[in-house]
C-alpha positions as CSV (number, residue, x, y, z in Angstrom):
1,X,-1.9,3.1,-23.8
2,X,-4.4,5.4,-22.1
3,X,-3.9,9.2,-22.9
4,X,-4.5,11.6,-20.2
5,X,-5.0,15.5,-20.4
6,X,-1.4,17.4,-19.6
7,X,-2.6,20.7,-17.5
8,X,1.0,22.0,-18.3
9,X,0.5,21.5,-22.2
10,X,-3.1,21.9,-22.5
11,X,-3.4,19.0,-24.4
12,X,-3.6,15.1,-24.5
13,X,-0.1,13.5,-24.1
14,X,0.8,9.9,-23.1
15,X,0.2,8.4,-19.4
16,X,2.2,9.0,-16.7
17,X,4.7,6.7,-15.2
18,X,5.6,6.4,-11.7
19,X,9.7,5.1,-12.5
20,X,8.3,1.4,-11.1
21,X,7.0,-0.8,-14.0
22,X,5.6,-3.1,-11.0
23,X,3.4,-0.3,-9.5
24,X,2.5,0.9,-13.1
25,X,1.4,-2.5,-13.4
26,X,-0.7,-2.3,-10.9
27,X,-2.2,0.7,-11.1
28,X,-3.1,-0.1,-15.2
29,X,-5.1,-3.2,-13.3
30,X,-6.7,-1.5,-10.8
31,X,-8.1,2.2,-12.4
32,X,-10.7,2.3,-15.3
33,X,-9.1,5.3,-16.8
34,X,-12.0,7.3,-16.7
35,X,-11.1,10.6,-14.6
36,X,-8.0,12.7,-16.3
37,X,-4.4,11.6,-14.6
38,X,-2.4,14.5,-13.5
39,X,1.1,13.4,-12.8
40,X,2.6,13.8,-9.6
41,X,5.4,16.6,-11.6
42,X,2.4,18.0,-12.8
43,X,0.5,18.7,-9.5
44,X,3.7,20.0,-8.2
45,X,4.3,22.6,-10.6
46,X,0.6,23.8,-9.7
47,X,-0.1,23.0,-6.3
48,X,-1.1,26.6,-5.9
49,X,-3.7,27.0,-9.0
50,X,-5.9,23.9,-8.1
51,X,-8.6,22.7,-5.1
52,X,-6.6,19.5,-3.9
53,X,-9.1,16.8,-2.4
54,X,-7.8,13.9,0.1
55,X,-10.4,11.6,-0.5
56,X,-9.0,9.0,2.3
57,X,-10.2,7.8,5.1
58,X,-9.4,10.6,8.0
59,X,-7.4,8.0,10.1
60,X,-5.3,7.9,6.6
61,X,-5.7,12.1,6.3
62,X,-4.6,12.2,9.5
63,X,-1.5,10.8,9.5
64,X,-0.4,12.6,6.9
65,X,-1.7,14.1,3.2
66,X,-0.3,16.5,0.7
67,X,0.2,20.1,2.3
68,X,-3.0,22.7,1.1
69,X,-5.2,19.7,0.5
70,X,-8.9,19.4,2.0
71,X,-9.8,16.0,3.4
72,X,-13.3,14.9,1.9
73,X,-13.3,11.0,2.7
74,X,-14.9,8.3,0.7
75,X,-17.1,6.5,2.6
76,X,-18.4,9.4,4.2
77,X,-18.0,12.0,1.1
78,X,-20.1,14.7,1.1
79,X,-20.9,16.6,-1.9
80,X,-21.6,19.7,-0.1
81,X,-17.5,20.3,0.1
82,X,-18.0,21.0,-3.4
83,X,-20.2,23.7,-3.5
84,X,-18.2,26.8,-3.5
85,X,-16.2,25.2,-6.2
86,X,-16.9,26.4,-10.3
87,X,-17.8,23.5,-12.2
88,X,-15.0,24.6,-14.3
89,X,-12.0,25.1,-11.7
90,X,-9.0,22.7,-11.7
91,X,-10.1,19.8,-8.8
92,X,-7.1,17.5,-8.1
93,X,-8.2,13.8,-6.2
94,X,-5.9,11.6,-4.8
95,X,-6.0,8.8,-2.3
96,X,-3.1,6.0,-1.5
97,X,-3.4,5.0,-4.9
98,X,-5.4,6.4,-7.2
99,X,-8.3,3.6,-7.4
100,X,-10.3,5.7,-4.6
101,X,-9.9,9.1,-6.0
102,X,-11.0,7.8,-9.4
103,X,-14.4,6.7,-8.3
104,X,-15.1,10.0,-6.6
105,X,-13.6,12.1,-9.6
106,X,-16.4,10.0,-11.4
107,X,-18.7,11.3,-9.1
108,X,-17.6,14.8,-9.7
109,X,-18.1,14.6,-13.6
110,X,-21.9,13.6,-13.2
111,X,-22.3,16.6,-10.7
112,X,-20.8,18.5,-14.1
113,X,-17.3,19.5,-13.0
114,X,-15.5,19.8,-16.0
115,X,-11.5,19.7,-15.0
116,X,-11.6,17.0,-12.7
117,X,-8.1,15.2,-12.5
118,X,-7.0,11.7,-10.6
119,X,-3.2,12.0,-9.0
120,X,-1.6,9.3,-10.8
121,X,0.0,7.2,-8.3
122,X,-1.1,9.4,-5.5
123,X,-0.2,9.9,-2.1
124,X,1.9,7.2,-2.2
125,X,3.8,8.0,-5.7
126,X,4.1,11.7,-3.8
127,X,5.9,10.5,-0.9
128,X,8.3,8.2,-3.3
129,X,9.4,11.2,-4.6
130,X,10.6,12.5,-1.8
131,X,7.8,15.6,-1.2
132,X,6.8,16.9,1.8
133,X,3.8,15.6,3.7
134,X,2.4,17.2,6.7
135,X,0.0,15.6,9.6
136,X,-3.4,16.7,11.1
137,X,-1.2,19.3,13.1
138,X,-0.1,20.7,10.1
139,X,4.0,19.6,10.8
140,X,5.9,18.2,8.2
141,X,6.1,14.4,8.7
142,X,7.9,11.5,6.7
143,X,4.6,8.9,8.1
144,X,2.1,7.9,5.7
145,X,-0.8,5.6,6.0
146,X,-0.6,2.8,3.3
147,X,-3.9,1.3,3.9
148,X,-2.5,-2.1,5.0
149,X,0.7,-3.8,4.5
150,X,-0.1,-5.5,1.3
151,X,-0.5,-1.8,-0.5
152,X,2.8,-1.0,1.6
153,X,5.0,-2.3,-0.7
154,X,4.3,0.7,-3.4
155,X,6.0,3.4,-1.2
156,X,9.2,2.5,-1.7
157,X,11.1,5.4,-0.5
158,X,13.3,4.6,2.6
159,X,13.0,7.5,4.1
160,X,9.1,7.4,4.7
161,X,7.6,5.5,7.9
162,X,5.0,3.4,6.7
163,X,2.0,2.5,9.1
164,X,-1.2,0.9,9.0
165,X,-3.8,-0.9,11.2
166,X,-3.8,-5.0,11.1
């Protein structure tokens, strides 16, 4: 089982799990493992203390995204956003979920950031649990952008609106 580094503890402790062995499943397929996991618990309890990076699309961002985050895209991403961030401060990535946000978090480590940490589960694994999203307009919103409607079936909270283009 892949270890990831525990911001709360300071140390390495087991994965995290998102409560749906499917999507676990999935996500164990799809990521490499090779950018930290922050749990979405984690990232909670510190929202405050990191730079939060939406690495969507800004059609995705737009809809909705975690509240304090900066959009930086990913197949526009510009390195630039970065540069009034230390190479050592806490950088959180997420995207719908996870696979995105890893490849740019490995981008990140070659330009020598040094606590550089992939949302496990992400935006989606967010909105599962229920915490609050806001839209380009900066209102607090239960829509999220789920890519397509395939990668719509890992938000399984009822109370969130799911949309997507065809």
């Amino acid at each position: 089982m892949p270890l990831y580094f525990g911001m709360l503890t300071g140390g390495l402790a087991q994965k995290p799990t998102t409560g749906n062995a499917a999507f676990d499943t999935e996500l164990s397929q799809l990521l490499s493992f090779s950018v930290p996991l922050m749990s979405v618990s984690e990232l909670e309890k510190k929202l405050e203390k990191v730079n939060l990076f939406d690495v969507r699309e800004e059609v995705e961002y737009n809809i909705s995204h975690i509240p304090g985050a900066i959009h930086v895209g990913f197949e526009k991403f510009d390195p630039a956003v970065f540069k009034e961030i230390k190479k050592d401060e806490s950088v959180v990535l997420y995207c719908s979920v996870g696979y995105r946000s890893e490849k740019i978090g490995e981008r990140l480590k070659k330009m020598g950031f040094t606590n550089v940490f992939n949302l496990y589960g992400s935006i989606f694994e967010w909105a599962n649990k229920g915490l609050s999203l806001e839209n380009s307009n900066g209102k607090s919103t239960l829509e999220i952008h789920t890519y397509n409607k395939e990668w719509s079936k890992w938000v399984d909270n009822p109370a969130i609106e799911k949309i997507w283009q065809e």
